[in-house]
C-alpha positions in Angstrom: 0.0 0.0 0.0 2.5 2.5 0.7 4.4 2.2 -2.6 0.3 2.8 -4.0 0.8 5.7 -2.1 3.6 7.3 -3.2 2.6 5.9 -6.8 -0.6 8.0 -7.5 1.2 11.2 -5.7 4.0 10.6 -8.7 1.3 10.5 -11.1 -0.5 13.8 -9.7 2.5 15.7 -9.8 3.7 14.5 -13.4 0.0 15.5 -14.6 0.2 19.0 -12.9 1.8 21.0 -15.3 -0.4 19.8 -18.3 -3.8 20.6 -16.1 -3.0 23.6 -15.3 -3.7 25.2 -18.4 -7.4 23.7 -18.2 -7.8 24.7 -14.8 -6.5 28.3 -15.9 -9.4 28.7 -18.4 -12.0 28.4 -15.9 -10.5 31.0 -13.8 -9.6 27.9 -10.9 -5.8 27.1 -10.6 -4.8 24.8 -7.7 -2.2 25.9 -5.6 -1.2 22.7 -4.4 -2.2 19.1 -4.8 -3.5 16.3 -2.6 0.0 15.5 -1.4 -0.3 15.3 2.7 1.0 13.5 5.5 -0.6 9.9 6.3 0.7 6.6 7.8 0.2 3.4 6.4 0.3 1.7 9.5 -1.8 0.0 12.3 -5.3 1.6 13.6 -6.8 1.7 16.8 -9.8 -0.4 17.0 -10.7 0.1 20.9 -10.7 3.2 23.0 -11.2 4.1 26.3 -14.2 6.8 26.4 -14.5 8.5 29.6 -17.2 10.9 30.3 -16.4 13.9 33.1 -18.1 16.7 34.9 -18.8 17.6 38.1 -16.4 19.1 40.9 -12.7 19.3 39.9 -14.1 17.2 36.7 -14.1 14.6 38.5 -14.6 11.3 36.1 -18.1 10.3 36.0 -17.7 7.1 33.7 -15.5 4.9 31.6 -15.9 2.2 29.1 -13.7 0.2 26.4 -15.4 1.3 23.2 -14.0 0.2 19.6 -14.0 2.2 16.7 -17.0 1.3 14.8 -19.1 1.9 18.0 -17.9 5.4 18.9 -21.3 6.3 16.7 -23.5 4.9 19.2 -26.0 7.3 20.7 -24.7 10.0 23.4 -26.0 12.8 25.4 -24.3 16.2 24.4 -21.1 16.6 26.6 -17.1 16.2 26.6 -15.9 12.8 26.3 -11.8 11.8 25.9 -10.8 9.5 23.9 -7.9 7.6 25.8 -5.3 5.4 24.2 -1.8 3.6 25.1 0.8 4.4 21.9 4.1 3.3 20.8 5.5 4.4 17.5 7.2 7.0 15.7 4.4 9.3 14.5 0.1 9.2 15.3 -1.9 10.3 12.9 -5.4 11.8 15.1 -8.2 11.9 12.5 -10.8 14.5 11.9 -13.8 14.4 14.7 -16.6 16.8 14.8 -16.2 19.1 18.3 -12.6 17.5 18.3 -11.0 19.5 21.5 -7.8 19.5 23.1 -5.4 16.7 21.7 -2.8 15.6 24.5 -0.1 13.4 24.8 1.8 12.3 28.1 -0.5 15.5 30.0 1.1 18.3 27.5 -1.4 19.7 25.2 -0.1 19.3 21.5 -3.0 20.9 19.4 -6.3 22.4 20.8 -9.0 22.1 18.3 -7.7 22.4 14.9 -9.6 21.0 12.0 -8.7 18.1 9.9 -6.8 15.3 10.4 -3.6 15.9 13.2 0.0 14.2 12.6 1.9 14.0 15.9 5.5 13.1 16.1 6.3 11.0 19.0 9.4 9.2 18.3 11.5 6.5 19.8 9.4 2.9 21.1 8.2 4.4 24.5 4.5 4.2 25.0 3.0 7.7 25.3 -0.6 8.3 26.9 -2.6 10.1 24.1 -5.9 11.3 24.7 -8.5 13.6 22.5 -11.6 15.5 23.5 -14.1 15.0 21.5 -17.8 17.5 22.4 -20.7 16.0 21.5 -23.5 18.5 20.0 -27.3 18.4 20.1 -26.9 18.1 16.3 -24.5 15.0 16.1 -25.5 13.1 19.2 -22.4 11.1 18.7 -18.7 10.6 18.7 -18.1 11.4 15.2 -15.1 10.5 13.8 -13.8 9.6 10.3 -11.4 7.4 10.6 -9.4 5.2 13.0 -6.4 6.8 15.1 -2.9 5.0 13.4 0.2 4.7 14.3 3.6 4.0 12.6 6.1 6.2 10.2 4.7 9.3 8.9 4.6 9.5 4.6 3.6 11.3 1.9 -0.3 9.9 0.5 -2.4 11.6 -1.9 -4.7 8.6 -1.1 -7.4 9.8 1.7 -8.4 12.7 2.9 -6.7 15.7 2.0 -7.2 19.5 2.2 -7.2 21.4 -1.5 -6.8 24.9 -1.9 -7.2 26.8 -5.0 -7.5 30.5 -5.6 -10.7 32.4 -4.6 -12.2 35.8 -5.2 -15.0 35.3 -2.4 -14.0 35.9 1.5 -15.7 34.1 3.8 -14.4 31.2 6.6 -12.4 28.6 4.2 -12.6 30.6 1.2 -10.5 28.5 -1.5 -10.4 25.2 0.1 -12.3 21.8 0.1 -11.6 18.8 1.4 -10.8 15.6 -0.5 -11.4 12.1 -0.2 -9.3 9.5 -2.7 -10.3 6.2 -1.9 -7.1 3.8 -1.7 -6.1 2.3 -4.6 -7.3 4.5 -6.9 -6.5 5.2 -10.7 -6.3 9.4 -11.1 -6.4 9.0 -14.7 -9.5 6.1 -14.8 -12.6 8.8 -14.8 -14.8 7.8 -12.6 -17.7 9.1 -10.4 -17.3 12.2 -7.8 -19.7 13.0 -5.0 -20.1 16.2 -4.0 -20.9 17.1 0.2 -22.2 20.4 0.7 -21.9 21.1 4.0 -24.8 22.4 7.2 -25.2 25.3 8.9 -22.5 26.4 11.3 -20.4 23.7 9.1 -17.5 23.8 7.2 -15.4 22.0 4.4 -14.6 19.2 7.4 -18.1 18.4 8.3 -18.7 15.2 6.5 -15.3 14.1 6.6 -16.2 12.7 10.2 -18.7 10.4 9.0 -16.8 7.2 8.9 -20.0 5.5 7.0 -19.3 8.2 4.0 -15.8 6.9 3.8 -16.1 3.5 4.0 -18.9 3.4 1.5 -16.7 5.9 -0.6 -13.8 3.5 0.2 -15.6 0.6 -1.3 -17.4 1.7 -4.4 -13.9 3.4 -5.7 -15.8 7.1 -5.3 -14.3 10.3 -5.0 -15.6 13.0 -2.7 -15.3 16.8 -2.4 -16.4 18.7 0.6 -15.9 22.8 -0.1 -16.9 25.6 1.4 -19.5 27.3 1.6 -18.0 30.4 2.7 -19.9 30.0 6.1 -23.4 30.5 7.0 -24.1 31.6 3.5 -27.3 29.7 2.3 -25.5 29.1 -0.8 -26.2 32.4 -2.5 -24.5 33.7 -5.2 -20.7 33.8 -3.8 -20.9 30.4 -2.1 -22.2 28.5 -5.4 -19.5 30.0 -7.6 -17.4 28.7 -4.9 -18.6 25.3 -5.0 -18.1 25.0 -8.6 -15.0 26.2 -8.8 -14.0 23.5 -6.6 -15.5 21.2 -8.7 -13.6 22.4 -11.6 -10.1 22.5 -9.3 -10.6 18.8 -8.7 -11.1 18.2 -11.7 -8.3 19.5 -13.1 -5.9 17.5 -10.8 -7.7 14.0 -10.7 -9.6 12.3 -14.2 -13.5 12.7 -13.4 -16.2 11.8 -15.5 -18.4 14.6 -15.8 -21.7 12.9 -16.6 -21.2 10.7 -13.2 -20.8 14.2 -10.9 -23.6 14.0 -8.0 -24.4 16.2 -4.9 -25.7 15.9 -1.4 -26.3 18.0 1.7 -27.7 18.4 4.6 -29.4 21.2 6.3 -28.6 24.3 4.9 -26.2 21.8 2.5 -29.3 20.0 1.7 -30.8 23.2 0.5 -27.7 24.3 -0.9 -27.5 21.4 -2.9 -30.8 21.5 -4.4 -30.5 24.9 -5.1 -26.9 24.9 -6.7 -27.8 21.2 -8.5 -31.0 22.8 -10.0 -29.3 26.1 -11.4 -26.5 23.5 -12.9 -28.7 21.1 -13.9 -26.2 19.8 -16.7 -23.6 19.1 -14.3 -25.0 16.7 -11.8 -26.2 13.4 -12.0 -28.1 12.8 -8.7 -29.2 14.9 -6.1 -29.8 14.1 -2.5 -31.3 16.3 0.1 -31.7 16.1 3.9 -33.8 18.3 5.2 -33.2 21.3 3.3 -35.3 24.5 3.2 -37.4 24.3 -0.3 -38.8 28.0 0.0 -37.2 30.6 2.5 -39.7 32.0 4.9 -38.0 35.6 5.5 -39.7 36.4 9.2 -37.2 33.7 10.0 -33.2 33.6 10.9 -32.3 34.4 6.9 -33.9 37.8 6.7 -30.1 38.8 7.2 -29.1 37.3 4.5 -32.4 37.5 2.3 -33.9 41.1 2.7 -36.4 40.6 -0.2 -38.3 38.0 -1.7 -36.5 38.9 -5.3 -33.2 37.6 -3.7 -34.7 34.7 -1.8 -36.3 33.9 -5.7 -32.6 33.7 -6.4 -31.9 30.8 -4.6 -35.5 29.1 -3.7 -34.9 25.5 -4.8 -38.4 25.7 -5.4 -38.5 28.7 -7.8 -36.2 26.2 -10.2 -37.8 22.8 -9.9 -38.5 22.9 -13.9 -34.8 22.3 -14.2 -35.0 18.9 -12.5 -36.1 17.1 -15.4 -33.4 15.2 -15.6 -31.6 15.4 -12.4 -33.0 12.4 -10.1 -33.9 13.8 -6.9 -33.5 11.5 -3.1 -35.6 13.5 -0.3 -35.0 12.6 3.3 -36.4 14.5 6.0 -37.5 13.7 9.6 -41.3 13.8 10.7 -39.7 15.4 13.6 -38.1 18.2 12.5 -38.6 21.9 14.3 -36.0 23.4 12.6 -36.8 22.9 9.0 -40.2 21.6 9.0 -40.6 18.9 6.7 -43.1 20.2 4.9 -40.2 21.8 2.8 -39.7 18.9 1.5 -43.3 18.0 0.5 -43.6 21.0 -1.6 -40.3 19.7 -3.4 -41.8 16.0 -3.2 -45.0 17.2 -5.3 -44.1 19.7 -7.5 -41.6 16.9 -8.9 -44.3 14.4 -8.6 -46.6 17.2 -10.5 -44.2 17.5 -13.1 -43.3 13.7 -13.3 -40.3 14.1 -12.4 -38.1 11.3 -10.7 -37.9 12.1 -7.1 -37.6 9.8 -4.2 -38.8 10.8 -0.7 -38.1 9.4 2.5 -40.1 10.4 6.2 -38.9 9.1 8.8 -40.8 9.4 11.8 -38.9 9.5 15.2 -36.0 11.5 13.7 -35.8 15.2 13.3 -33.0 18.1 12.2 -30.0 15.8 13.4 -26.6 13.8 12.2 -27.9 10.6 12.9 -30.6 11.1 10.1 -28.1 11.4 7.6 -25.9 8.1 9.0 -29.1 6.4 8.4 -28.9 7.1 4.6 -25.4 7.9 4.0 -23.6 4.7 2.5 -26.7 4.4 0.0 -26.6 8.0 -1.2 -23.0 7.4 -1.9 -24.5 3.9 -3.9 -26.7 6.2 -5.8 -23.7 8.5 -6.9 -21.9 5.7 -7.7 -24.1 4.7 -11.0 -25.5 7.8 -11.6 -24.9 9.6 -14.9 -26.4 12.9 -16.3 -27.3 12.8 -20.0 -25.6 14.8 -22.2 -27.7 16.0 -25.1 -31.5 15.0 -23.5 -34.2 15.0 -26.0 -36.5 17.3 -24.1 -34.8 20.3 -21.9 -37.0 22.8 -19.5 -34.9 25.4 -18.0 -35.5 28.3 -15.6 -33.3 31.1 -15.3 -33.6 33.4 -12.6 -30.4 35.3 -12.5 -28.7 36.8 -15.4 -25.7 34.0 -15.0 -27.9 31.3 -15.3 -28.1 31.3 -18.9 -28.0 27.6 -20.4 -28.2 23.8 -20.0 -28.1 20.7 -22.3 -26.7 22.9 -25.0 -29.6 24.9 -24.9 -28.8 29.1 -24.0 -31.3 31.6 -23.7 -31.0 35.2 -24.0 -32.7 36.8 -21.7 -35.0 40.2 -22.0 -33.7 41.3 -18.8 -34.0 41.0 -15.0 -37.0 38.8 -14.9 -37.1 35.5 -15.5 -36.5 33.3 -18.5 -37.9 29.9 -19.2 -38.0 27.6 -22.4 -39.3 24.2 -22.9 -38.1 22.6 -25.9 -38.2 19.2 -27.5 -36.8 17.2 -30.3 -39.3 15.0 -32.1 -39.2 13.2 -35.5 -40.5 16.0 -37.3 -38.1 18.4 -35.7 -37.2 20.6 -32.3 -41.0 21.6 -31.2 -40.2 24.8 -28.3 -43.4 23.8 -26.4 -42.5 27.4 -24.3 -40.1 30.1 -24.9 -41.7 33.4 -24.6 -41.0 34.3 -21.2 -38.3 37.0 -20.6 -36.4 35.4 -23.6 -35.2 37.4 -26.5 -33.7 34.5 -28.5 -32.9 30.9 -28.2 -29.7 29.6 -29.2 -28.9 25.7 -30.0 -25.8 24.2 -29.8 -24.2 21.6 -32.1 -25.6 18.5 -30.4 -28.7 20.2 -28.3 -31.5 17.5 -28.1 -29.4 14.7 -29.8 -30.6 16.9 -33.1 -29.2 17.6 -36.4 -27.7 20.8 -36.6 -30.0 23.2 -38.5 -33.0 20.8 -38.0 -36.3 22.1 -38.7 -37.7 24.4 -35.7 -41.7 24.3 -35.4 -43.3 26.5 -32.2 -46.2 25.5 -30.9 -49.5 26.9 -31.5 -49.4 30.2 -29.5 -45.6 30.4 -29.1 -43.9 32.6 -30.8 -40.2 31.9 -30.4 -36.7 32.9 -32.2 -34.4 30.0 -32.3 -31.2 29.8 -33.9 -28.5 27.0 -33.9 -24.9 28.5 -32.8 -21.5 27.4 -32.3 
């Protein structure tokens, strides 16, 4: 395994200089690659969990817990992870709430994000221990990966931290975290899952779900977690920020780009409704846990949405005509106060309405919590993993309601001005049939391919539409 490793970080770095150009035209050059520190070497399958409070923290409790257990139900509080090691270097991995990290009583890192390499030298056994806060949200130990121990290397296998050049500001502006399953071929193209992460998350959210990674282990698929630039709602900034990720991972590692899917939950689930819908020709799948379908602005976002015309913007609901081909997974709890699931029923059945392919799950017992999305995790990864987007789709609707959203499928509008746009357009045997195409669109311009028709094909409007279509370059 280690030679694997150092194998596919050869192969990144000999590929570098001929990406770079591609990444340059879309305005996203990587700064570095997926080179980081790992250790190919044991893992920690038991821990001792020990729960304290009261006086002095005095130790209320202590049990042997392995790894795969550490996900087991818990009441919010601090617990430490304790742990006898002997080796050169530890490698601590990412945990959501992760606190102070110590070894031997001295504190060595206190509450970075991300995985933690600590050099320990010599054969001695050290006593290392991690704090690990459980939230209200997470109601768990949540942690990635095992703790392992051994001789530190360089691995662009696993997770790694990407950073790329941004124009946005915002908390992790121009980075996203990576996961490259083990064993993998960067020049094979293959699938990519995209996390989009919660409220009050970050770009190292999901990278402590260890079902994400094994599942993503298994089925050979890669995942990128970005940023959103904070507690941004994915508006305009944070979306261009989430593809230009896409496009910076892309550039470094082969990816087939009809197999690209997206997930969130939370404000990720809405965020990846939202950004999948105005992209509708780059993603394959779509899943959602309970995600906000259409913003109530008496509520929290009024900050960030001071008028219906920019909550339109981004309303996951305002685009669902862009869904036709983009299969849909909804999961939301019966439970849920904070984002009642009736957000996702309005989704559910205007899909449903529209015959749409949409999948929704309730789940009674459950509401706005990690747990929910443990449940589903491994099989939304399954889903991404044979998903694939047409190219050229014989029938395209599309609903643009900012001036940058101004195509899919080959099919561009231009636009009359600020309000909407929508066309609905067809290829049939007689020839392309624009079924709508008079809203807030000037012109209609088809690409070579649009439709899986002949370029120059015969253009017929419906009775009542009047339409100007042209085919382009």
């Amino acid at each position: 395994m280690r030679h694997e490793m150092r194998s596919f970080g050869s192969m990144l770095l000999a590929g570098a200089v001929a990406l770079g150009t591609l990444a340059a035209s879309r305005g996203a050059r990587a700064e570095g690659l997926l080179l980081h520190d790992a250790i190919d070497g044991a893992g920690i399958d038991v821990f001792d969990v020990v729960t304290s409070g009261g006086p002095k923290g005095k130790v209320e409790s202590s049990e042997s817990v392995s790894f795969t257990m550490l996900g087991k139900p818990r009441a919010p509080a601090t617990y430490t992870l304790r742990m006898s090691v002997s080796g050169e270097d530890v490698r601590i991995p990412h945990c959501n709430g992760r606190g102070a990290v110590t070894v031997d009583g001295t504190v060595r890192d206190k509450g970075s994000k991300g995985p933690l390499l600590l050099h320990l030298g010599g054969e001695a056994v050290h006593d290392v221990r991690v704090d690990v806060a459980v939230s209200t949200y997470e109601k768990r130990i949540a942690c990635g990966e095992r703790v392992r121990v051994g001789t530190a290397m360089r691995s662009a296998e696993g997770l790694s931290l990407l950073k790329f050049a941004s124009t946005h500001k915002g908390p992790a502006a121009g980075e996203a975290v990576v996961f490259v399953p083990r064993g993998h071929d960067p020049h094979k193209a293959g699938p990519l899952l995209v996390g989009v992460h919660p409220w009050n998350g970050g770009p190292w959210t999901y990278a402590a779900y260890r079902e994400l990674l094994e599942e993503a282990q298994a089925k050979d698929v890669l995942l990128l977690m970005p940023s959103g630039l904070g507690n941004s709602l994915y508006t305009a900034d944070a979306e261009e920020e989430v593809m230009r990720a896409i496009d910076v991972l892309t550039a470094e590692v082969a990816v087939d780009r009809q197999r690209v899917s997206l997930w969130g939950a939370s404000m990720g689930g809405q965020g990846a409704t939202t950004i999948g819908w105005h992209h509708p020709d780059r993603f394959a799948f779509v899943a959602s846990y309970f995600g906000d379908a259409k913003f109530d602005l008496s509520t929290y976002v009024r900050n960030l949405l001071p008028t219906e015309e920019v909550a339109h913007r981004i309303n996951p609901l305002d685009v669902v005509d862009n869904a036709r081909h983009v299969p849909t997974w909804l999961i939301h709890g019966e439970d849920d106060r904070t984002s009642p699931i009736v957000q996702s029923v309005m989704l559910y059945e205007a899909m449903t309405k529209r015959s749409f392919k949409v999948d929704f799950d309730r789940v009674p017992g459950m509401g706005h919590e990690g747990p929910l999305v443990v449940k589903f995790v491994r099989r939304v990864v399954d889903r991404a993993a044979d998903a694939r987007a047409p190219q050229f789709p014989a029938r395209v609707s599309f609903r643009s309601t900012r001036g940058v959203d101004t195509e899919a499928y080959g099919v561009r509008v231009v636009r009359a001005g600020e309000r909407d746009a929508y066309v609905d357009i067809e290829k049939r045997e007689d020839g392309v049939h624009v079924l709508r195409g008079t809203e807030g669109v000037v012109q209609i311009v088809l690409r070579p391919g649009a439709l899986g028709a002949r370029d120059g094909e015969r253009v017929i409007a419906e009775p009542g539409v009047v339409a100007n279509v042209r085919w382009g370059s």
